[in-house]
DSSP file (Angstrom, degrees, kcal/mol; ACC not computed):
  #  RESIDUE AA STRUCTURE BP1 BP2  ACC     N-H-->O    O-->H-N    N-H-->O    O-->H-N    TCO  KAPPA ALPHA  PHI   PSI    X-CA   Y-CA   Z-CA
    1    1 A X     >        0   0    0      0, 0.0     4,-2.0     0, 0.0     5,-0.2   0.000 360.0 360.0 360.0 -42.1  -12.3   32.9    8.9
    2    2 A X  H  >  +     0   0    0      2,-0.2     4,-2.0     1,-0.2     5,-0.2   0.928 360.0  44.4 -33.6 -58.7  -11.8   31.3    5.1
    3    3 A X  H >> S+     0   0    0      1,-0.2     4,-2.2     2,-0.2     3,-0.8   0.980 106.9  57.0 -70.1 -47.8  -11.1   27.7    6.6
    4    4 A X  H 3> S+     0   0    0      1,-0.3     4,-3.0     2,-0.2    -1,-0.2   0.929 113.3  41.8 -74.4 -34.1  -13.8   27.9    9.1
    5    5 A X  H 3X S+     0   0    0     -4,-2.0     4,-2.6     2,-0.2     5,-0.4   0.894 116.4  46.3 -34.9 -49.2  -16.3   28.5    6.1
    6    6 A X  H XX S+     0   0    0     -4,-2.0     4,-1.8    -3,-0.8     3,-1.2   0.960 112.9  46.2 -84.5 -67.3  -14.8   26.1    4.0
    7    7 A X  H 3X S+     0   0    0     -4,-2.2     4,-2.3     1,-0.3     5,-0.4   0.827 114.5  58.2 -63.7 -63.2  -14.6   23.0    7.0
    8    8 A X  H >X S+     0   0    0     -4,-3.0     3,-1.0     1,-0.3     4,-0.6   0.750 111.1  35.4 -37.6 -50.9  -18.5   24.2    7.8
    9    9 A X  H XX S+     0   0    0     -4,-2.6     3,-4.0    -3,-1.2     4,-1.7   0.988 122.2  49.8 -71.2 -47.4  -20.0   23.5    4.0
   10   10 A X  H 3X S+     0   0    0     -4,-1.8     4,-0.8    -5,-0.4    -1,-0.4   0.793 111.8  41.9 -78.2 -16.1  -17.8   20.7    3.8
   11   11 A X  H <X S+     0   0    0     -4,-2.3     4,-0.5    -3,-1.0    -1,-0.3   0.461 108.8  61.9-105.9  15.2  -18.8   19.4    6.7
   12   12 A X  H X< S+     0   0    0     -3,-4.0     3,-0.8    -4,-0.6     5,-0.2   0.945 113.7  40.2 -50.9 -73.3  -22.6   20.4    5.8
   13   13 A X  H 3< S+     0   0    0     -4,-1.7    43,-0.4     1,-0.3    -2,-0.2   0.330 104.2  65.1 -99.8  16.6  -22.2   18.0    2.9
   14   14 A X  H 3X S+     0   0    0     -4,-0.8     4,-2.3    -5,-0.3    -1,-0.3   0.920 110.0  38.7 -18.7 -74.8  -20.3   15.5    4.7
   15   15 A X  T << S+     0   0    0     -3,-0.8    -2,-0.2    -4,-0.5     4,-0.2   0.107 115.1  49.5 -92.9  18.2  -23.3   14.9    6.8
   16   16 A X  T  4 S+     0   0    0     32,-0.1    -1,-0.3    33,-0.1     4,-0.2   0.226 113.9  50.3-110.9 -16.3  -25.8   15.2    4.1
   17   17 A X  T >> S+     0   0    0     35,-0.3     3,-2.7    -5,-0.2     4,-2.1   0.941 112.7  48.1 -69.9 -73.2  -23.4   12.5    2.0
   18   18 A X  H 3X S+     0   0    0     -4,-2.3     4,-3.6     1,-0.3     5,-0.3   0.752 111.9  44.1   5.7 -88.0  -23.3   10.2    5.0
   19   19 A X  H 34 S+     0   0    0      2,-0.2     4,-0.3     1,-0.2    -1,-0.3   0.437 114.4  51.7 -71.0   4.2  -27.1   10.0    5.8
   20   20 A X  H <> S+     0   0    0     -3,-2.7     4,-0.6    28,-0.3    29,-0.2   0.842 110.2  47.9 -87.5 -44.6  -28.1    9.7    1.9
   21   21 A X  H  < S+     0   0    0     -4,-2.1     3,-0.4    27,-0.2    -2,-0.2   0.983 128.5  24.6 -69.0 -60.2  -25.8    6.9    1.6
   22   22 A X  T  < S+     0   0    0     -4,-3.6    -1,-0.2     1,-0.2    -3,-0.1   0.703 139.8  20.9 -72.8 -22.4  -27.4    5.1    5.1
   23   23 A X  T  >  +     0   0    0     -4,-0.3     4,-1.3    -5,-0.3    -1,-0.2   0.002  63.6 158.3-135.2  47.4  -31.0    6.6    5.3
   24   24 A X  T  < S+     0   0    0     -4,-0.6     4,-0.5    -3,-0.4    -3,-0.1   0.707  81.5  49.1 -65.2 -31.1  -31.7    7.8    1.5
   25   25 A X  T >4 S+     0   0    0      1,-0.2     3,-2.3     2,-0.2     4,-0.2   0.822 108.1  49.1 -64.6 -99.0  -35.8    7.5    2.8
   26   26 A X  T 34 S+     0   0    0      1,-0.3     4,-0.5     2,-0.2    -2,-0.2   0.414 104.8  60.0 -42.6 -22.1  -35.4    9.1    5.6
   27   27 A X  T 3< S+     0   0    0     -4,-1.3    -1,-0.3    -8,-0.2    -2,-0.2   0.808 113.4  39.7 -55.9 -19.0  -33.5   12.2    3.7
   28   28 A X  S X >S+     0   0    0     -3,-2.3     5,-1.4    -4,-0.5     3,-1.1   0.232  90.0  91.9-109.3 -15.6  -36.3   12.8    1.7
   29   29 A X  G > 5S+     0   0    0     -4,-0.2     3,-3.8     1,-0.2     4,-0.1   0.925  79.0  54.9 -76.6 -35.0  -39.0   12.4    3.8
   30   30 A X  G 3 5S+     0   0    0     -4,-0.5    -1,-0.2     1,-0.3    -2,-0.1   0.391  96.4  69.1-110.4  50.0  -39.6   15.6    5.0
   31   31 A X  G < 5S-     0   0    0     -3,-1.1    -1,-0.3    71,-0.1    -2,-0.2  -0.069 121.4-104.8 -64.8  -4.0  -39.9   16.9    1.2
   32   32 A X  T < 5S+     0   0    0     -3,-3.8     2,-0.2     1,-0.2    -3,-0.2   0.793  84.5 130.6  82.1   5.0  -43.0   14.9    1.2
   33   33 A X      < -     0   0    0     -5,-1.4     2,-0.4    -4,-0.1    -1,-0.2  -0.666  44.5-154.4 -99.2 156.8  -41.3   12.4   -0.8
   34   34 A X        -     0   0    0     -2,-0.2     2,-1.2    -3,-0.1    -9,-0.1  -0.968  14.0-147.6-133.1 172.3  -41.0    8.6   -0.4
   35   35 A X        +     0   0    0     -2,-0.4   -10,-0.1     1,-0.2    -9,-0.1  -0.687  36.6 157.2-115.9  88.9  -38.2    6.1   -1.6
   36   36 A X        +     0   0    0     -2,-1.2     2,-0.3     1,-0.1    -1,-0.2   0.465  52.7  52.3 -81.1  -1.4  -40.6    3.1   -2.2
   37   37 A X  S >  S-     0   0    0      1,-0.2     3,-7.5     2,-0.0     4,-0.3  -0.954  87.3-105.4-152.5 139.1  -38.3    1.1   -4.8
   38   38 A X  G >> S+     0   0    0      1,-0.5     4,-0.8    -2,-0.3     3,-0.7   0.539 119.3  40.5 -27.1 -68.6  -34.8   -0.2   -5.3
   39   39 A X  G 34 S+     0   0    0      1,-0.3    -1,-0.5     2,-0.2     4,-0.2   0.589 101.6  66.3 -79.2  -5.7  -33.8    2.6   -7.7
   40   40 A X  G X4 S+     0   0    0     -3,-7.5     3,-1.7     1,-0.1     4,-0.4   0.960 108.4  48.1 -52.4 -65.1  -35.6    5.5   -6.0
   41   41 A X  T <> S+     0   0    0     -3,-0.7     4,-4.9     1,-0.4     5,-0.4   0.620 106.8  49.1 -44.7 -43.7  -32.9    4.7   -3.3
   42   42 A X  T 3< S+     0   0    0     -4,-0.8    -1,-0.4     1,-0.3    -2,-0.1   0.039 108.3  57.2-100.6  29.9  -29.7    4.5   -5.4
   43   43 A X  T <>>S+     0   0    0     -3,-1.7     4,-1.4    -4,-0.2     5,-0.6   0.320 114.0  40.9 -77.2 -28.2  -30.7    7.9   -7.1
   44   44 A X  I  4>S+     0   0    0     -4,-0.4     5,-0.5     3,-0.2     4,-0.4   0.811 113.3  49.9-104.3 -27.6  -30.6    9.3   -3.5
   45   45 A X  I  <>S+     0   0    0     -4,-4.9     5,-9.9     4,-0.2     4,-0.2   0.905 118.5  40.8 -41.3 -46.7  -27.6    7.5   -2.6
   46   46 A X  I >>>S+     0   0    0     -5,-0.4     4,-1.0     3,-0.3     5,-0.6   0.873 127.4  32.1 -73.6 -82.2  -25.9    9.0   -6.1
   47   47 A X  I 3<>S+     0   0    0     -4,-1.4     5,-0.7     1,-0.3    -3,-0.2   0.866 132.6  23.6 -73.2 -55.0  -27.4   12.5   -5.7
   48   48 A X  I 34<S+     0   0    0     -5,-0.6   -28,-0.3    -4,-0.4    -1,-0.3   0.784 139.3  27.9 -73.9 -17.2  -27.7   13.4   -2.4
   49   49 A X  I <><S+     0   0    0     -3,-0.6     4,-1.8    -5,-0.5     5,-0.3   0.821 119.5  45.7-115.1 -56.5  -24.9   10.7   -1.1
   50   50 A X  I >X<S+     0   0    0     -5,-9.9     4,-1.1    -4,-1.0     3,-0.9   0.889 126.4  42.8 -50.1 -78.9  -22.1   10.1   -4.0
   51   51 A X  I 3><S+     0   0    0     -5,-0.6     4,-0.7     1,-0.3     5,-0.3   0.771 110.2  53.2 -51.6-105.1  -22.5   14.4   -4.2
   52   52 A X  H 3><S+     0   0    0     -5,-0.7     4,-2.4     2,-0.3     3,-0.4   0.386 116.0  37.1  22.1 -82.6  -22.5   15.1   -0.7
   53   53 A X  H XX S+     0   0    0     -4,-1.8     4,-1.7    -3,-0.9     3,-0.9   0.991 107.7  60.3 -74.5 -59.5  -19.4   13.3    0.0
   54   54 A X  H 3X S+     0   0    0     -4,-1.1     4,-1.6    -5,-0.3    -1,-0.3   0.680 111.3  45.8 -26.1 -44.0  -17.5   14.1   -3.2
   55   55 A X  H 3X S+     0   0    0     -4,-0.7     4,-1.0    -3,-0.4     3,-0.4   0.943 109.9  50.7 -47.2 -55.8  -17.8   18.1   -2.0
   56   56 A X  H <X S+     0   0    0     -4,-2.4     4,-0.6    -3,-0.9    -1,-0.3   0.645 113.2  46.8 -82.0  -2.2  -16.9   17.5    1.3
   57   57 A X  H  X S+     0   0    0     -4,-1.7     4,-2.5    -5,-0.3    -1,-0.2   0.765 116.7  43.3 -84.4 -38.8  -13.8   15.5   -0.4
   58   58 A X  H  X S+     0   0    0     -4,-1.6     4,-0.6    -5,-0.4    -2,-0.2   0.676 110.2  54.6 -95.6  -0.2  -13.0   18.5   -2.9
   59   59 A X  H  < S+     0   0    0     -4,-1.0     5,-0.3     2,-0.2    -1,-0.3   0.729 104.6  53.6 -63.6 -48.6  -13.5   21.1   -0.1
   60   60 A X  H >X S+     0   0    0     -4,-0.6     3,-2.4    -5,-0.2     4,-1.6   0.930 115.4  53.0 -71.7 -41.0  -10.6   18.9    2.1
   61   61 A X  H 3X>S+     0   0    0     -4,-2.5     5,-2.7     1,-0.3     4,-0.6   0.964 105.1  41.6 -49.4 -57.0   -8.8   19.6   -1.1
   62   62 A X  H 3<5S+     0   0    0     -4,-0.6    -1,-0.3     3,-0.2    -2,-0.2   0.329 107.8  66.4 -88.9  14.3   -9.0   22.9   -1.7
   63   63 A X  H <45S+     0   0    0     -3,-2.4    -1,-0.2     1,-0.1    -2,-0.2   0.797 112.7  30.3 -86.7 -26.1   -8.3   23.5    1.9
   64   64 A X  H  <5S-     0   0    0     -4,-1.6    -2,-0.2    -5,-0.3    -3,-0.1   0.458 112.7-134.8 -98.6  -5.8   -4.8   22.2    1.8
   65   65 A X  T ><5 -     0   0    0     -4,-0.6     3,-1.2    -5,-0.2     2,-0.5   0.884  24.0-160.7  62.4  46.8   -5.2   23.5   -1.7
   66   66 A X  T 3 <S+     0   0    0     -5,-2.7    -1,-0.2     1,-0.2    -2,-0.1  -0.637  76.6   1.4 -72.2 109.1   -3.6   20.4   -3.5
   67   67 A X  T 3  S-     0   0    0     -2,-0.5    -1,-0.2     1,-0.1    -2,-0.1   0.596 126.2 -73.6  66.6  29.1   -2.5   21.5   -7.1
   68   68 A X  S <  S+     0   0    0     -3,-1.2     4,-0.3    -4,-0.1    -2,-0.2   0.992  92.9 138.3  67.9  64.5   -3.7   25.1   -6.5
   69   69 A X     >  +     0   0    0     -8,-0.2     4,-1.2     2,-0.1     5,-0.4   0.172  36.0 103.7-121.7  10.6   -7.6   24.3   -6.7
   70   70 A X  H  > S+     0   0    0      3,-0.1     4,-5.8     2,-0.1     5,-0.4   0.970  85.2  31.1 -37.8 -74.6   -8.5   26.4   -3.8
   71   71 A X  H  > S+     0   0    0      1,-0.3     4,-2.0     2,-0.2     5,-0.5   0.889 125.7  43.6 -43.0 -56.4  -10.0   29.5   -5.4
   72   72 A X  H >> S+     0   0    0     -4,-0.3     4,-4.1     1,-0.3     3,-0.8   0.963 119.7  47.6 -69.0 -55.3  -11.5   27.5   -8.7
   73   73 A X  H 3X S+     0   0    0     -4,-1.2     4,-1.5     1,-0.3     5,-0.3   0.848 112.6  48.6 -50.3 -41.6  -12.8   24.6   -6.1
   74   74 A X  H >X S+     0   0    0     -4,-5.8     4,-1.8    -5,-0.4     3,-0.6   0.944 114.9  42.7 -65.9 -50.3  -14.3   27.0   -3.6
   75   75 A X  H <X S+     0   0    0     -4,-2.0     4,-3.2    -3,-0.8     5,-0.3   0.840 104.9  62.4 -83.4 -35.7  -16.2   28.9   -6.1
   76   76 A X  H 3X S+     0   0    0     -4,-4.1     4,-1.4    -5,-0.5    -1,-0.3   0.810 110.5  36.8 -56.8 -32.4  -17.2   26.3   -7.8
   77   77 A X  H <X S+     0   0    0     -4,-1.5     4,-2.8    -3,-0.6     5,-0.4   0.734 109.4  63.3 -82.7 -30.8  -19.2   24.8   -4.9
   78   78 A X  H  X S+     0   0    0     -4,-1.8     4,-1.3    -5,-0.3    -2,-0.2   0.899 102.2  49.1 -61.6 -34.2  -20.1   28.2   -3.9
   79   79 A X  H  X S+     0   0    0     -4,-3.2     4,-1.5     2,-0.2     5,-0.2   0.971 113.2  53.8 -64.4 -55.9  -22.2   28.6   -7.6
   80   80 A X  H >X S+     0   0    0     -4,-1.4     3,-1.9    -5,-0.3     4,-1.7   0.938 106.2  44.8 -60.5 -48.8  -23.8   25.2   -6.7
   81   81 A X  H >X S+     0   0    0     -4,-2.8     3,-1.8     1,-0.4     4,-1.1   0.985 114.3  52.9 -74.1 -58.7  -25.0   26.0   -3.5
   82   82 A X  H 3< S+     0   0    0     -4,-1.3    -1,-0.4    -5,-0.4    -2,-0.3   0.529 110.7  49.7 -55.2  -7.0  -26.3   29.5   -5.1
   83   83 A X  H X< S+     0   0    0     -3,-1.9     3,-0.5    -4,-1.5    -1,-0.3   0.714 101.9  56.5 -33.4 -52.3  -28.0   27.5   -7.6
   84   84 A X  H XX S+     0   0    0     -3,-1.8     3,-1.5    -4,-1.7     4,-1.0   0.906 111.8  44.2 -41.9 -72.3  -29.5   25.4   -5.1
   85   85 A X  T 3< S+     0   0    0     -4,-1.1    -1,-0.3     1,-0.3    -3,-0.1  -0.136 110.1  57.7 -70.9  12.5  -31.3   28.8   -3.2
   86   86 A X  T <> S+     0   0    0     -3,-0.5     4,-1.0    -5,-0.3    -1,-0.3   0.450 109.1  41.6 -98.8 -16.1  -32.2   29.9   -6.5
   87   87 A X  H <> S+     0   0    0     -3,-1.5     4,-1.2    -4,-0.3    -2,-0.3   0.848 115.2  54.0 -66.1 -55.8  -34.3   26.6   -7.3
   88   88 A X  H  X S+     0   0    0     -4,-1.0     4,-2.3     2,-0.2    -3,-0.2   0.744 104.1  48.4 -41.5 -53.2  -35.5   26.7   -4.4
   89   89 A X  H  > S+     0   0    0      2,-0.2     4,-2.3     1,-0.2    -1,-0.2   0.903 110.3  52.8 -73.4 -26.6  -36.8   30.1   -4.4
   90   90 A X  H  X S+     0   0    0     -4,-1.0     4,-3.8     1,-0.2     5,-0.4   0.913 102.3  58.3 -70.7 -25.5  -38.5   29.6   -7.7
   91   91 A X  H  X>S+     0   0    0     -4,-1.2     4,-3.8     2,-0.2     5,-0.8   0.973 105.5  42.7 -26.9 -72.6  -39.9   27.0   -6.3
   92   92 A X  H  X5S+     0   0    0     -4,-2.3     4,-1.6     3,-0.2     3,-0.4   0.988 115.5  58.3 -58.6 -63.1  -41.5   29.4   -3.2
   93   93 A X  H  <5S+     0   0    0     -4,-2.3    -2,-0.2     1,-0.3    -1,-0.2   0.901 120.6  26.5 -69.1 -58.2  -42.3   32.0   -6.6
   94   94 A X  H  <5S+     0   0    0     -4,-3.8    -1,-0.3    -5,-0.2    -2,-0.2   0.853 135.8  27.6 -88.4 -21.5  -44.4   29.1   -8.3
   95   95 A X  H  <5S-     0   0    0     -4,-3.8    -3,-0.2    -5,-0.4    -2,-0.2   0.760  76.2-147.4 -98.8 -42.3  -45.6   27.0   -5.2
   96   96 A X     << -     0   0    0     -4,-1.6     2,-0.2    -5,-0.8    -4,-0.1   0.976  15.3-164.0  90.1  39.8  -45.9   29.0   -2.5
   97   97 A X        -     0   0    0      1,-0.2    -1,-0.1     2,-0.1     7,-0.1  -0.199   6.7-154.7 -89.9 128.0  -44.9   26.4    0.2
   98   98 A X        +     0   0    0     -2,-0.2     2,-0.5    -3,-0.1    -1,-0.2   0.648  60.9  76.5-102.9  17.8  -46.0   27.9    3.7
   99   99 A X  S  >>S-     0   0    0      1,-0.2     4,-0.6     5,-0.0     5,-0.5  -0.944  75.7-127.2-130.0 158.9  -44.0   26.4    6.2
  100  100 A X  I >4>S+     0   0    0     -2,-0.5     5,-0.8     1,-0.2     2,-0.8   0.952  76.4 111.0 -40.7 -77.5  -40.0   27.3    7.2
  101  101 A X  I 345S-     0   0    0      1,-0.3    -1,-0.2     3,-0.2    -3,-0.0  -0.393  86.8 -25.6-117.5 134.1  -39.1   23.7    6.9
  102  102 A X  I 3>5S+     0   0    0     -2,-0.8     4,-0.6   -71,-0.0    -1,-0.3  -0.707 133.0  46.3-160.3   6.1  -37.6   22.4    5.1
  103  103 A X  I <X5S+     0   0    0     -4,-0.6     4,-2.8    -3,-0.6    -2,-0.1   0.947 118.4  41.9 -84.8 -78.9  -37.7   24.4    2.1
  104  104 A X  I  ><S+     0   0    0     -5,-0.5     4,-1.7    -4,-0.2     5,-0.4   0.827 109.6  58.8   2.9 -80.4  -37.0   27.7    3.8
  105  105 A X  H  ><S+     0   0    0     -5,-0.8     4,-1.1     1,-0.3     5,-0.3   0.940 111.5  35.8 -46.1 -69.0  -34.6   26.4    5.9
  106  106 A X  H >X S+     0   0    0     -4,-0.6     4,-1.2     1,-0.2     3,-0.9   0.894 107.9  67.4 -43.7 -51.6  -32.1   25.0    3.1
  107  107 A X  H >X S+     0   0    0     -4,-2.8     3,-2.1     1,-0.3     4,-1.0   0.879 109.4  33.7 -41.5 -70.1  -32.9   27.9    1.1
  108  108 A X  H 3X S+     0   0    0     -4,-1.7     4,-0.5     1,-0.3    -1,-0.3   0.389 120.8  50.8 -77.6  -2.6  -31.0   30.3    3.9
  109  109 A X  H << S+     0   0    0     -4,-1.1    -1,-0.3    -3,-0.9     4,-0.3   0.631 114.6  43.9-103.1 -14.3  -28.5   27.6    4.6
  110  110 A X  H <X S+     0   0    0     -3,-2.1     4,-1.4    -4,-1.2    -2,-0.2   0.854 117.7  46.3 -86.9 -49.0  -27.8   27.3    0.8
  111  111 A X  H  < S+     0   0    0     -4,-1.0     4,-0.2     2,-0.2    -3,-0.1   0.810 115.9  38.2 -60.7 -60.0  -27.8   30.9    0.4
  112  112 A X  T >X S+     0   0    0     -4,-0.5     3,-1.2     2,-0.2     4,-0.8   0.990 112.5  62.6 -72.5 -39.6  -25.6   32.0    3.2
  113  113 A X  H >> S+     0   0    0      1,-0.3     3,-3.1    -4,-0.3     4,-1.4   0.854 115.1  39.3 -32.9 -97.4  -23.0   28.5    2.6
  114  114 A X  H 3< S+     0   0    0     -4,-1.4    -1,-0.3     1,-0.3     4,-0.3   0.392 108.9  56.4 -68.9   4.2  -22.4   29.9   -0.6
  115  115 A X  H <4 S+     0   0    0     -3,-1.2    -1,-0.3    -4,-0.2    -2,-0.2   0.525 111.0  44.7 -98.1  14.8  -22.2   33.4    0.0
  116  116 A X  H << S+     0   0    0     -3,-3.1    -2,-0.3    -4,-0.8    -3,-0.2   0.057 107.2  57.1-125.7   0.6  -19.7   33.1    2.2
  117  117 A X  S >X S+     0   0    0     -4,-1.4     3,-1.8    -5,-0.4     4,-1.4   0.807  91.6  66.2 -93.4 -30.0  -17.9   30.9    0.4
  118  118 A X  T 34 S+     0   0    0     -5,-0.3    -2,-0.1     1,-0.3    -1,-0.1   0.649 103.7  53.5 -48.5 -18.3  -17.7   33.2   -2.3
  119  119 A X  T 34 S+     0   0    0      1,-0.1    -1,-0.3     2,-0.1    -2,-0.1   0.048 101.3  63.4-121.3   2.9  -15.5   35.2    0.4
  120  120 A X  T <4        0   0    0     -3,-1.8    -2,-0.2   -49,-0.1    -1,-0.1   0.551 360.0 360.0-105.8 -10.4  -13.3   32.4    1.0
  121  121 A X     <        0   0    0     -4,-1.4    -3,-0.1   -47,-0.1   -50,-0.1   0.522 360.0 360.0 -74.8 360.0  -11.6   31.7   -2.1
């Protein structure tokens, strides 16, 4: 059950590395945001797309657990994503956003990713 946890997130933030690096607008749009200028883009390439794939790289790591980095590697993403859902809910605490997506959604996709990673290390 540990590896299929760990291949899901990684392959969560695969496919959230991917499409930042090829559609960086179109990740963002339906935050309400747009990426009108050079450098909007290559911050959403670097955050949402250099990050993205680098997790889904250090997850293939710690699956095959290359220089013992499981546990530390696992947890370590597992804190970000529970960071994430904790931004996110203050977020909801001070804005109040009233529909399920996308804030919602990610919240509980952040939430559960990294509590069940926490149970894979």
């Amino acid at each position: 059950m540990a590896t299929v946890v760990i291949i899901a997130v990684a392959v969560f933030f695969l496919g959230m590395g991917v499409y930042g690096l090829i559609a960086p607008a179109a990740l963002i749009r339906p935050f309400g945001m747009n990426a009108d200028s050079t450098e909007a883009r290559a911050e959403i390439r670097a955050v949402y797309g250099g990050f993205g794939v680098g997790i889904a790289v250090l997850l293939a790591l710690a699956l095959a657990d290359v220089g013992g980095i499981r546990r530390g590697a696992v947890v370590a993403v597992a804190v970000a994503l529970l960071g994430m859902a904790f931004g996110r809910l203050t977020a909801h605490v001070i804005e109040r956003p009233s529909a399920f997506y996308p804030s919602w959604l990610y919240f509980w996709v952040e939430l559960a990713g990294g509590g069940l990673l926490l149970t894979a290390g």
